[in-house]
C-alpha positions in Angstrom: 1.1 14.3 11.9 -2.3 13.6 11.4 -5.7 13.7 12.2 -6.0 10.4 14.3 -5.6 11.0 18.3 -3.0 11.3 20.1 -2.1 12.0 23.8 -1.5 15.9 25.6 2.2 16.2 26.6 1.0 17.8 29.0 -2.2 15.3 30.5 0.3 12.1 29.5 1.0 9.7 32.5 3.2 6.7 31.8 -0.2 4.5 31.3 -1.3 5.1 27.6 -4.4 7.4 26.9 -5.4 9.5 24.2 -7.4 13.1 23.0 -8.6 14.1 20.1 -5.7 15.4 18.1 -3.4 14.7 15.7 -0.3 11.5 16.2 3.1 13.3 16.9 5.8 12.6 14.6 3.0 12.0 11.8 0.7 14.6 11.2 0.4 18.1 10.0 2.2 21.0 12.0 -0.9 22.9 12.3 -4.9 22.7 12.8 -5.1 23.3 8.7 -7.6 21.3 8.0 -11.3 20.8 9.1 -11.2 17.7 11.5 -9.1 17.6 14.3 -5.7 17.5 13.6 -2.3 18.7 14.7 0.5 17.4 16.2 0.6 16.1 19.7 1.0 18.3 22.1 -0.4 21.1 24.9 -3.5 23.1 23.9 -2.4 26.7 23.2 -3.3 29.0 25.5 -6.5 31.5 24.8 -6.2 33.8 21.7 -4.6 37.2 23.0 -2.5 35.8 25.2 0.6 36.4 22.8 -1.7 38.6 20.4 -3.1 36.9 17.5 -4.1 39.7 15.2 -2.4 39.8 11.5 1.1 39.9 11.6 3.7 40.0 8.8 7.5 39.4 9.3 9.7 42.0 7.6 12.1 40.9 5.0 15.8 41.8 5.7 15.9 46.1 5.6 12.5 45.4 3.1 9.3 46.6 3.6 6.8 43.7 4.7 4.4 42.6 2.6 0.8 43.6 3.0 -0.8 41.8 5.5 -3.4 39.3 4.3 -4.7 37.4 7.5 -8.1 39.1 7.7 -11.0 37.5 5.7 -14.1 39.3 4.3 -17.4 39.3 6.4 -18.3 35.9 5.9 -22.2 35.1 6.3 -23.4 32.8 9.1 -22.5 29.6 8.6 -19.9 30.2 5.7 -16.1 29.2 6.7 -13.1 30.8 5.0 -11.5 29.2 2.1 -7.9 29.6 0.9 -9.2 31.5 -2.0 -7.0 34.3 -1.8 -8.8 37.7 -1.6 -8.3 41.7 -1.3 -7.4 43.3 2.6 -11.3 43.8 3.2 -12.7 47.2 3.6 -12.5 49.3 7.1 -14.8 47.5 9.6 -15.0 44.2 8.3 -14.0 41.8 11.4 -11.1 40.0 11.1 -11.2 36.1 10.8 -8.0 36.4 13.6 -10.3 37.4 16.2 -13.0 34.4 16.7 -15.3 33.9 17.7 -17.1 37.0 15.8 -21.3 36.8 14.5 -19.7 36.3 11.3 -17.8 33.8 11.4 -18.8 31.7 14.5 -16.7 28.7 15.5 -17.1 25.7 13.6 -17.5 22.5 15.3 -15.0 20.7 13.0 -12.5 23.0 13.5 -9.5 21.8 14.9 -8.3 22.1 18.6 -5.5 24.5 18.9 -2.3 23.7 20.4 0.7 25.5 21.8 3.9 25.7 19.7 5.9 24.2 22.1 5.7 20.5 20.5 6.2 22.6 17.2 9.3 23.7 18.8 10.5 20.0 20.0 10.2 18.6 17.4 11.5 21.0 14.9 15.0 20.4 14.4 14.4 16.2 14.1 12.1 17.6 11.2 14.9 19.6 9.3 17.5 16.4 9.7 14.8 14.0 8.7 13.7 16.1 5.2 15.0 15.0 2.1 18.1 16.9 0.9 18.1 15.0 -2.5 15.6 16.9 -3.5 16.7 20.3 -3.2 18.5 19.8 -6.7 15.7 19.4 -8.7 13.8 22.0 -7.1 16.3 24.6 -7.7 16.7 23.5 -11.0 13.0 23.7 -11.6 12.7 27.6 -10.1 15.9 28.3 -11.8 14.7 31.1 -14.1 11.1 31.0 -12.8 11.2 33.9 -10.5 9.5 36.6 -11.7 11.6 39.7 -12.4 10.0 41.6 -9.9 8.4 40.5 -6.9 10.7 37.6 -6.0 9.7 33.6 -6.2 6.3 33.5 -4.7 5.6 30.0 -2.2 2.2 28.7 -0.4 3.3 26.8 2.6 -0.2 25.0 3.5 -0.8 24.2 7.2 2.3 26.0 8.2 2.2 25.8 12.1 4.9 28.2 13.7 6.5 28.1 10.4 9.4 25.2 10.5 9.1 24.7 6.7 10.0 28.2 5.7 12.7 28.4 8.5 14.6 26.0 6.8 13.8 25.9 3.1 14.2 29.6 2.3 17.6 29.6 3.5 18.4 26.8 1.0 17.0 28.5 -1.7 18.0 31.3 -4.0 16.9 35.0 -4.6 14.1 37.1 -3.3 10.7 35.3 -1.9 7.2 36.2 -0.9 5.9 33.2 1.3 2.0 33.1 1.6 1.7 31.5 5.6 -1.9 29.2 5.8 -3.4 28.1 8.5 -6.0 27.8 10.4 -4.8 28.8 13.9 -4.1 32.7 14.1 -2.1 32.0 17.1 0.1 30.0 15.4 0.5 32.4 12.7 1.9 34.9 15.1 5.0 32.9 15.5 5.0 31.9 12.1 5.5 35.2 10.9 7.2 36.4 13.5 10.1 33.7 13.6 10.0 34.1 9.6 13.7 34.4 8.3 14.6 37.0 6.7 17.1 36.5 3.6 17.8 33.8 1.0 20.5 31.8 0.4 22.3 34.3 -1.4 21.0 37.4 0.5 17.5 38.0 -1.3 14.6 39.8 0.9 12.6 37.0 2.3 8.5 39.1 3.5 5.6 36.9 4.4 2.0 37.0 5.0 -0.4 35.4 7.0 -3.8 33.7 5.5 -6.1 32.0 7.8 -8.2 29.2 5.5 -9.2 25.7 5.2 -6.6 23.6 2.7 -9.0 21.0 2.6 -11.3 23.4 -0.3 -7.7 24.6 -1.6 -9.1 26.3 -5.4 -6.6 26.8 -8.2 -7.0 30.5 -8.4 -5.3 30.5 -4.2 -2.4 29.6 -6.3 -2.6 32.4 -9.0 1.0 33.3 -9.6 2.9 31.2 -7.2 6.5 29.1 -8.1 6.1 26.4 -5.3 3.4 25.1 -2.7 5.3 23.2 0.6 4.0 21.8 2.9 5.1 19.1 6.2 3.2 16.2 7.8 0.0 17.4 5.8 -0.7 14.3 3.0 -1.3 11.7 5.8 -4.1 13.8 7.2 -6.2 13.9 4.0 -8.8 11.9 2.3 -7.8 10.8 -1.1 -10.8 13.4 -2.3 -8.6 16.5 -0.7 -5.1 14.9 -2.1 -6.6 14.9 -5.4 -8.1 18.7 -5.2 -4.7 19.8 -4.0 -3.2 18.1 -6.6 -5.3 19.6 -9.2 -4.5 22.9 -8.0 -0.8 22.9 -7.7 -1.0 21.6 -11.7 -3.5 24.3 -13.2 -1.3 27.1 -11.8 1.5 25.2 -13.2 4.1 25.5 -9.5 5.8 22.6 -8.0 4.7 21.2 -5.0 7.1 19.9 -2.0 5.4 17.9 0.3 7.2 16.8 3.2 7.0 14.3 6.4 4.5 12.0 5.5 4.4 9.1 7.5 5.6 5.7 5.9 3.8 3.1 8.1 6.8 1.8 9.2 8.3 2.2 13.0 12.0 0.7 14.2 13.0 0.6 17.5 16.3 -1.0 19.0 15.9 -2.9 21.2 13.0 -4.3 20.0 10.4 -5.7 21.8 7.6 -8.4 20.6 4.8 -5.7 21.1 6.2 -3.4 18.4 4.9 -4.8 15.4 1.2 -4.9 16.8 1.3 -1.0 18.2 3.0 -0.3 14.9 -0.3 -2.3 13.1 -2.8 -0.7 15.5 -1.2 2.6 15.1 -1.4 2.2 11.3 -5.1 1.4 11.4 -6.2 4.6 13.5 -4.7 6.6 11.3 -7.2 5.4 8.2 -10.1 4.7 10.5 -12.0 8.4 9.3 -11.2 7.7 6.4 -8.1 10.0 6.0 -5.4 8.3 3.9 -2.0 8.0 6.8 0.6 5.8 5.4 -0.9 5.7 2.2 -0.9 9.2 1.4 2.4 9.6 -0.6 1.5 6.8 -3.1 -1.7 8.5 -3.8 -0.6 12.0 -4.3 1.9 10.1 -6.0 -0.7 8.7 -8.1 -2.8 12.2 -7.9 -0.1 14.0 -9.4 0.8 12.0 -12.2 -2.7 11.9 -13.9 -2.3 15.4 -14.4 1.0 14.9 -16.5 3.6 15.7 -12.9 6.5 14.8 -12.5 7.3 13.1 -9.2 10.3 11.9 -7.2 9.9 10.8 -3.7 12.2 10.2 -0.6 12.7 8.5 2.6 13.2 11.2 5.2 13.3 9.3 8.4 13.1 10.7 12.1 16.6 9.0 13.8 15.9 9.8 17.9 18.6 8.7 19.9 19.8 9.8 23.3 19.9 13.4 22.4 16.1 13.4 21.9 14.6 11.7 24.6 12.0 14.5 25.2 11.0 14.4 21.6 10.9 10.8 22.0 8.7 10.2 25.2 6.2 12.3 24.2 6.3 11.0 20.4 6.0 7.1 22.3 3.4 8.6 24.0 1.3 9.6 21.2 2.0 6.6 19.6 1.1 4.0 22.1 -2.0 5.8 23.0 -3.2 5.9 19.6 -2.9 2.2 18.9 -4.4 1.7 22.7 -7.6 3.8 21.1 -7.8 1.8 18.0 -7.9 -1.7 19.9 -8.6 -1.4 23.8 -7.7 -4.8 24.2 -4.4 -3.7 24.3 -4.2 -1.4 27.0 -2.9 -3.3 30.0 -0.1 -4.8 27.9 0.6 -1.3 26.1 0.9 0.3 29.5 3.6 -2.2 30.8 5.2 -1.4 27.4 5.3 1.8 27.6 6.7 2.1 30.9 9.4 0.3 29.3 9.7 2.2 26.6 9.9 5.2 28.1 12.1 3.7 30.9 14.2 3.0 28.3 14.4 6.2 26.5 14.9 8.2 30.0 18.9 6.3 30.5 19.6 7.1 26.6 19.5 2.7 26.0 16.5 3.5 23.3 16.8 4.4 19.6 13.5 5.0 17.5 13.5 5.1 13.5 10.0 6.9 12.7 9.9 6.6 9.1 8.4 9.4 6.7 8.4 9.9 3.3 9.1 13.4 1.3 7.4 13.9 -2.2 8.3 16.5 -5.0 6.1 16.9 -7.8 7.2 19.1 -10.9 5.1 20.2 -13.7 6.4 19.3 -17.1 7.2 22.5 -19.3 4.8 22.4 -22.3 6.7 20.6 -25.3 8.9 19.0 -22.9 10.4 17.8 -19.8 11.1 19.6 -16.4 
């Protein structure tokens, strides 16, 4: 999901067209980074309209962890960083509340969008993710949780907060999970739709931190087991893959990086036009200079030169008739993207995609949207992980 365009649910007609934002099915589930990026889908409405102040989920019959979604003043022009910092002292305005003399709106911050295409597209995301690589993680944080405390997890760009509904579950003991993004209204649900035990009963708190992963610095990661993340490599330049990957390996925690897209689309029946929207799709992604399809082989690459080990995964979408709405709005995305990156397609993109979608509305169309998850392991010292 991804900082290419991508249509509005919401504005879509059956002709393809396209708005700043972020492909669906591809890109990151959040506006966590500075361009504009986030999945396709509606604008979310106006800060305040579901209350966007700091918010922390309780654990189960825990106490919540502080909450750390304010920021310090922040001089004019300065933008928040994920550096992680101290509750600020009484008065200073929260970063929640924009826009504030202090910390004005940025004009490369992303557009925000309404959880709803979160929500749609949330369960094709937990049967797409790579099971296989649950083992080795839990072998990996096997004995790494702190004795007090509990295991302690970054999940970068975390939109309404998908990746910790369904990894915490799978996972063992108590856990603190540090919620970034950039959208305080989608940090609200996040926290509030947090779960709230482990797999084997452990207190699962939160916390909110509004920040910019794209300056991601070591010490943000002081002290934590595991960074996640989903559909976030394919929206950074190979500069940010590397910084992140230099992070997650001077603090020493694991990283699992999920969703990225693969490049590769199948859809039965097929139709001669695929291959080229599939090409032309492929091509806006990289056109800013952001890596797309090519993001897992170089975090891949990223992470090894600092001495990680990696494993990575096919973790394929699979929409079929019991995902049509996930479907026309992700063909919808898709179509108007390549239509954006070569125009001369739009009058036989638009007859395709009322075919497509045509197609998809009687429950005839299946779509394979290919993504690829990544786990990267630090190596003990004197041996292997």
């Amino acid at each position: 999901m991804s900082g290419p365009t991508a249509s509005h649910p919401e504005q879509s007609t059956d002709a393809p067209r396209s708005t700043t934002g972020v492909i669906p099915g591809a890109g990151p589930t959040a506006g966590a980074v500075r361009r504009p990026a986030g999945p396709a889908g509606p604008p979310a409405p106006p800060a305040g309209a579901s209350g966007s102040g700091p918010v922390t989920a309780l654990g189960s019959g825990a106490s919540a962890a502080p909450a750390s979604g304010s920021a310090p003043a922040l001089v004019p022009g300065e933008r928040a960083t994920l550096r992680l910092r101290e509750n600020p002292p009484p008065g200073t305005p929260h970063a929640e509340h924009p826009p504030h003399p202090d910390n004005p709106p940025h004009p490369d911050d992303p557009p925000r969008y309404a959880p709803e295409w979160l929500r749609l597209r949330e369960p094709a995301d937990a049967a797409a993710r790579a099971h296989d690589l649950l083992g080795p993680l839990r072998a990996h944080l096997k004995g790494r949780t702190p004795p007090t405390g509990g295991l302690v997890v970054h999940d970068l760009g975390c939109g309404t907060g998908s990746m910790g509904r369904w990894l915490a579950p799978r996972l063992d003991g108590a856990q603190h999970w540090v919620l970034h993004d950039r959208d305080p209204y989608l940090l609200h649900f996040a926290a509030a739709g947090a779960p709230r035990a482990s797999a084997d009963g452990g207190h699962v708190t939160v916390e909110t931190l509004r920040g910019d992963i794209a300056r991601l610095t070591p010490d943000a990661l002081s002290g934590a087991a595991l960074v996640t993340a989903s559909a976030l490599l394919d929206v950074l330049t190979a500069e940010e893959v590397g910084t992140l990957a230099a992070a997650c390996a001077a603090a020493g925690c694991a990283a699992l990086l999920t969703l990225s897209v693969a490049g590769r689309v199948e859809l039965d029946p097929a139709h001669p036009l695929d291959a080229e929207i599939t090409e032309a799709f492929n091509d806006h992604q990289r056109h800013t200079g952001l890596l797309g399809p090519d993001a897992v082989t170089a975090a891949g690459e990223a992470f090894a030169a600092h001495g990680v080990t990696v494993r990575a995964h096919p973790s394929p979408w699979r929409l079929g008739p019991d995902e049509t709405e996930l479907t026309a709005q992700w063909l919808r995305g898709w179509v108007g993207a390549a239509v954006e990156q070569r125009p001369e397609l739009r009058a036989r993109a638009g007859a395709y995609l009322d075919e497509r979608l045509a197609a998809c509305a009687d429950g005839t169309l299946g779509v394979v949207v290919h993504h690829t998850d990544l786990l990267a392991l630090p190596r003990p010292t004197g041996g292997t992980p």
